[in-house]
BARO-900851 format. One line per field, with one value per residue: residue in three letters; x negated, y negated, z of N, C-alpha, C in turn; residue number from 1. Coordinates in steps of 0.1 Angstrom, whole numbers, plus 2048, in hexadecimal, padded with zeros to 3 digits. Layout:
BEGIN
aa <- [ALA|...]
n.east <- [X|...]
n.north <- [Y|...]
n.up <- [Z|...]
ca.east <- [X|...]
ca.north <- [Y|...]
ca.up <- [Z|...]
c.east <- [X|...]
c.north <- [Y|...]
c.up <- [Z|...]
i <- [NUM|...]
//
This chain:
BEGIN
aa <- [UNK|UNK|UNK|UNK|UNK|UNK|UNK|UNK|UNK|UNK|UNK|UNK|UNK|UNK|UNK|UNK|UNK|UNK|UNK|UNK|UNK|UNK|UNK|UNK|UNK|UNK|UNK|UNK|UNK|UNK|UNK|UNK|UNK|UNK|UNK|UNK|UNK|UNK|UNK|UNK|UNK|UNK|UNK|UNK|UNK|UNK|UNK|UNK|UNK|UNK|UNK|UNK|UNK|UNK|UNK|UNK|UNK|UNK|UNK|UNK|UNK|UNK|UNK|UNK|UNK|UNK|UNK|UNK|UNK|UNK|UNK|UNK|UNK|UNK|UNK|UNK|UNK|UNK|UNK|UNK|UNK|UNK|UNK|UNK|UNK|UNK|UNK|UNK|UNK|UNK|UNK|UNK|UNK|UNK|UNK]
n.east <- [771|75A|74F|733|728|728|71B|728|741|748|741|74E|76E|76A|778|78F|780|777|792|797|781|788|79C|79F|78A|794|790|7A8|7B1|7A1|792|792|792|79F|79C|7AA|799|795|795|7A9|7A3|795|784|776|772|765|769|751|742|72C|725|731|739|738|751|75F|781|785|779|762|741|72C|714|6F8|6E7|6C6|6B1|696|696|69C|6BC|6D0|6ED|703|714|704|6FE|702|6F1|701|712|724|735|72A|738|74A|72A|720|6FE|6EA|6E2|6C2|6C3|6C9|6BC]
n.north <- [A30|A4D|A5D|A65|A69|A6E|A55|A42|A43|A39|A20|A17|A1A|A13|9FE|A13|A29|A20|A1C|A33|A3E|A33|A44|A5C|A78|A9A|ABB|AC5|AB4|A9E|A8C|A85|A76|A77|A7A|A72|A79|A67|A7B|A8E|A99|AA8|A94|A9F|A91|A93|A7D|A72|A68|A5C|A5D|A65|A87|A9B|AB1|AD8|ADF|AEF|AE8|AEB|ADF|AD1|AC6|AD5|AC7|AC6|AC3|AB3|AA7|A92|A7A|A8C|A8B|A9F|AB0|AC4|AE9|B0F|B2A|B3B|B2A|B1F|AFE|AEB|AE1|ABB|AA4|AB8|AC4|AD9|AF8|B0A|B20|B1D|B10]
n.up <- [104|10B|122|130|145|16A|174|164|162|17E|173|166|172|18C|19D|1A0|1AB|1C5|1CD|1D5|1E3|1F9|206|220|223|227|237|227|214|1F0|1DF|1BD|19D|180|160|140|11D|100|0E9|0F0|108|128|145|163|183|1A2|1BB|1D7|1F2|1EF|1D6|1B4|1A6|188|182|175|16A|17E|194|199|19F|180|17D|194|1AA|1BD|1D8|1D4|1B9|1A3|194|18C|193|1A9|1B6|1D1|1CD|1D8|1D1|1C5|1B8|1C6|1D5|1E9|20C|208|214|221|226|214|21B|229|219|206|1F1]
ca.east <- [763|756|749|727|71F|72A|71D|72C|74D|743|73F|75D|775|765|787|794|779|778|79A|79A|77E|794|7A6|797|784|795|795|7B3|7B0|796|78E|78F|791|7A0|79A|7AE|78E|79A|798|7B4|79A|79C|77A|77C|769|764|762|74E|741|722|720|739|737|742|754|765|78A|78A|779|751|739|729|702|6F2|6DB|6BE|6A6|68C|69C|6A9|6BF|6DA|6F7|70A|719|6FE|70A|6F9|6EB|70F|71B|72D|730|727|749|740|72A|716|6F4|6E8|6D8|6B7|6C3|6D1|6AF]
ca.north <- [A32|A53|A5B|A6A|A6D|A66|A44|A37|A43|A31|A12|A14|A20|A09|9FD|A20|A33|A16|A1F|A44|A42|A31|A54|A64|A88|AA0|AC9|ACC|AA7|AA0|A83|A87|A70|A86|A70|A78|A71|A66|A86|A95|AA4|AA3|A96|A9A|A8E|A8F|A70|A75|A59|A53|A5C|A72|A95|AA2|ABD|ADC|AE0|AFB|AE2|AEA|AD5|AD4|ACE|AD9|AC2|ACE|ABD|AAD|AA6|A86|A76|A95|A8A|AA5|AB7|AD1|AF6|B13|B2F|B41|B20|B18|AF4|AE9|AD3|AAF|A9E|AC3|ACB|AE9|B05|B13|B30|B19|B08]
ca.up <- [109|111|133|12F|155|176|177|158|167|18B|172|15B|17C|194|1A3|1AA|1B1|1D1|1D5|1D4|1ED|20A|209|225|221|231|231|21C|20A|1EC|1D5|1B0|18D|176|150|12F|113|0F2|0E5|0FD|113|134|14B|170|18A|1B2|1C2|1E2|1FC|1E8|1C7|1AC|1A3|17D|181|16E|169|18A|19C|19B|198|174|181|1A2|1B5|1C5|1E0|1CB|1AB|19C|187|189|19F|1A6|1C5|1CF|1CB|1D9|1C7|1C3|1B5|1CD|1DA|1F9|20F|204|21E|227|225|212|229|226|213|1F6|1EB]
c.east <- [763|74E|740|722|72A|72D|722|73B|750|743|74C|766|771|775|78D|78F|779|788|79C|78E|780|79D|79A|790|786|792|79C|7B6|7A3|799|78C|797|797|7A3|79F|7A2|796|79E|79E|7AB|79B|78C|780|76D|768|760|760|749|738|71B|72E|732|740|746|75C|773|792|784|768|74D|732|718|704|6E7|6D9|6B8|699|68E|6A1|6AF|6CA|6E4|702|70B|70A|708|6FD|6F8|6F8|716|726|72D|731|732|740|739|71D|70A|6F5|6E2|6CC|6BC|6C7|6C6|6A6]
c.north <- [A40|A53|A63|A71|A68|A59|A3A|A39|A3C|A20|A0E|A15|A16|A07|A0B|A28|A2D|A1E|A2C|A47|A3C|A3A|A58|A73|A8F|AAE|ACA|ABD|AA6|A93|A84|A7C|A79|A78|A76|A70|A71|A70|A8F|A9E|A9F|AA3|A96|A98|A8C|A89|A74|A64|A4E|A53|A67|A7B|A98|AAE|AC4|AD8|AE4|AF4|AE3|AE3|AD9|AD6|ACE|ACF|AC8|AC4|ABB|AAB|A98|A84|A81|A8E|A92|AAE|AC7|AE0|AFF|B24|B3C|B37|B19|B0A|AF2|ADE|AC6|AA9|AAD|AC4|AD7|AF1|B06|B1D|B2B|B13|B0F]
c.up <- [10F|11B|132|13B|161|177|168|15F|172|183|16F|169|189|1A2|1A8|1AB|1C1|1D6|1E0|1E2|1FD|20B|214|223|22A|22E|225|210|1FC|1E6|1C6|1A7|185|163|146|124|104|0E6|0EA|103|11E|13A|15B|17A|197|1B7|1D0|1E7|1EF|1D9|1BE|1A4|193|182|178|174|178|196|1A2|194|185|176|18F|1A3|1B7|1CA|1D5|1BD|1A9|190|185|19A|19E|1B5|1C6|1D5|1D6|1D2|1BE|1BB|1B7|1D4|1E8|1FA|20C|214|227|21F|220|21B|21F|21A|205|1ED|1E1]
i <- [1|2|3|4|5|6|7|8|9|10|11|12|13|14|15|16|17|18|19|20|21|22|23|24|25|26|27|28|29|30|31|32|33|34|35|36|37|38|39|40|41|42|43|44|45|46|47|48|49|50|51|52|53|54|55|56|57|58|59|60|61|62|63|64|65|66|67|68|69|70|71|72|73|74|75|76|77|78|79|80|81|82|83|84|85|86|87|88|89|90|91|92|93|94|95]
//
């Protein structure tokens, strides 16, 4: 099965995404999935409290949330593309 999204990975994974998030979130700790796809490719994904993030290889997300948007679950970034620590608010200046 290819993983299309997030939540297909949250369905198929179920069991250790639960686990992976009884790791606590610390500074120097993180949460990630990392999936070999049938075609030796590699998907990865950041499991946070309340939803997973695709992300690249280096470890950025793939989309950006924004405040009034649905239907994209994805760690929001801010306009540098950098992401925000899991759990923060963007600023003013990122919108």
């Amino acid at each position: 099965m290819h993983i299309l999204c997030p939540e297909d990975c949250a369905a198929k994974y179920k069991a250790d995404v639960h686990f992976l998030r009884r790791i606590p979130l610390t500074s120097v700790t993180g949460r990630e999935l990392w999936l070999l796809t049938p075609w030796k490719t590699w998907e990865y994904f950041r499991v946070l409290d309340d939803r997973l993030v695709e992300i690249r290889a280096d470890g950025m997300p793939i989309l950006i949330e924004r405040p009034g948007l649905s239907g994209i679950a994805a760690l929001g970034g801010n306009r540098q593309g950098e992401p925000h620590p899991p759990g923060s608010p963007p600023s003013e200046n990122d919108l």
